[in-house]
C-alpha positions in Angstrom: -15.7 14.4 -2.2 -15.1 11.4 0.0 -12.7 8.1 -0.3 -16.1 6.5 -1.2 -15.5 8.7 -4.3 -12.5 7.8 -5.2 -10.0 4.8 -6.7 -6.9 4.4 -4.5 -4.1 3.4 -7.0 -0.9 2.0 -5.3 1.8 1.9 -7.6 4.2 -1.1 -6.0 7.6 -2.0 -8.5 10.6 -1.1 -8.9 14.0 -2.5 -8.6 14.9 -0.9 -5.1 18.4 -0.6 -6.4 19.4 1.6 -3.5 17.2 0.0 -0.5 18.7 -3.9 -1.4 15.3 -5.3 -0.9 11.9 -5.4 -2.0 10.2 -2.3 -0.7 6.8 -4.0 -0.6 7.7 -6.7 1.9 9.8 -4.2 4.5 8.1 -5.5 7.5 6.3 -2.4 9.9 4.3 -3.0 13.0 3.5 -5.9 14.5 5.3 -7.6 11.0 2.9 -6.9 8.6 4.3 -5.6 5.5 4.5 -1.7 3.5 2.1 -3.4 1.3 -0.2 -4.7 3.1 -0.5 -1.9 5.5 -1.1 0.6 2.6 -3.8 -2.2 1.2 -5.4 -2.5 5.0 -5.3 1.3 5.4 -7.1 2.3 2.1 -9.9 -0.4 2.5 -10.5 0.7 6.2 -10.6 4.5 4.8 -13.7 3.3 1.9 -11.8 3.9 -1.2 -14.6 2.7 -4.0 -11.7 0.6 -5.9 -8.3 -0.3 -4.7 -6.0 -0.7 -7.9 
């Protein structure tokens, strides 16, 4: 089984109660977001359907 195989489902809510701050938008690397880095990552690994 490969990624090509697969649907990548990226659950993204929540109240981040604890955090402060939306845990979507935390910027990483070279200020791209969580989100968008886990959205980048499973389209660059083949993932049939990104949900």
């Amino acid at each position: 089984m490969t990624p090509a195989d697969l649907t990548l489902i990226v659950a993204a809510g929540g109240m981040s109660t604890r955090m402060g701050e939306d845990k979507r938008f935390l910027p990483m690397a070279e200020g791209e977001t969580l989100l968008s880095r886990t959205l980048r990552r499973g389209r660059t690994a083949g993932f049939r359907a990104i949900v």
